[in-house]
N, C-alpha and C positions, 0 to 999 in steps of 0.2 A: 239176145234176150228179147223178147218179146213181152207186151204191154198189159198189165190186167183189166185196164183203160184207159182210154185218150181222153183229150182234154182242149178245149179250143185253147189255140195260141198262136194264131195267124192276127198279126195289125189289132194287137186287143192294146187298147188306150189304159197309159199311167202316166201319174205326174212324173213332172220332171223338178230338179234344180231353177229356183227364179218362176215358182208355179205356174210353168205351162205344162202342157200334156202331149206326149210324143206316142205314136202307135211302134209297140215293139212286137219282135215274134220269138217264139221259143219255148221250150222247160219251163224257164225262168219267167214267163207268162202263165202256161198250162199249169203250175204248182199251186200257185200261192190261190187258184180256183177253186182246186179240190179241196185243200186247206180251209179257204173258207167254207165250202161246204160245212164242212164236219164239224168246222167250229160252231157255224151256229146249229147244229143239229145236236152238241154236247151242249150246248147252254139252255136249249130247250126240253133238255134230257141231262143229264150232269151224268146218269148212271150208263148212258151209252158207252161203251170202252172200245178202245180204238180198233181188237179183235172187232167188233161188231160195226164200226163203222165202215171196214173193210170190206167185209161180207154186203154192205148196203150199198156201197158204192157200186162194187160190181153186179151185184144184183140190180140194182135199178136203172144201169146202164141202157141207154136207149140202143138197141143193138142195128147194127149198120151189115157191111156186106152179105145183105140177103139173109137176114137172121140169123147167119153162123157165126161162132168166135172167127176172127182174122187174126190172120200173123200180126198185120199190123196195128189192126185197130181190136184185140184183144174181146173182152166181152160187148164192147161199144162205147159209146159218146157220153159221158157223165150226165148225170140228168139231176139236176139241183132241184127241181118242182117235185119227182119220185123221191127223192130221196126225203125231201122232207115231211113228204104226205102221210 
């Protein structure tokens, strides 16, 4: 399977248990990113639908291996400043 876009989740910092803050890596970092994203892109928009946020995400993807889709990094690197612009 290959990605429609990546998402930083290398040592991205969350709270923990007893609030301190551990750097974790993974999905389970790169998700809850994109997520936000969209989230506030629907609340500054209500009538964006998820079809559409879709399409925005990859579209505004800041694209990486020399311009082209990559197996691994898809259309490119999430771009939360395009996206919202």
């Amino acid at each position: 399977m290959k990605p429609d876009v990546v998402a930083p989740g290398v040592k991205i910092p969350s709270t923990v248990p007893g609030g301190r803050a551990l750097a974790s890596d993974g999905t389970s970092m790169a998700t809850p990113l994109v997520a936000g994203i969209v989230a506030l892109a629907r609340q500054a928009n209500p009538a964006l639908t998820i079809g559409d946020a879709e399409r925005l995400v990859i579209q505004t993807a800041r694209k990486l291996e020399g311009g082209r889709r990559g197996a691994r990094t898809g259309e490119g690197l999430v771009d939360a400043r395009a996206f919202v612009a």
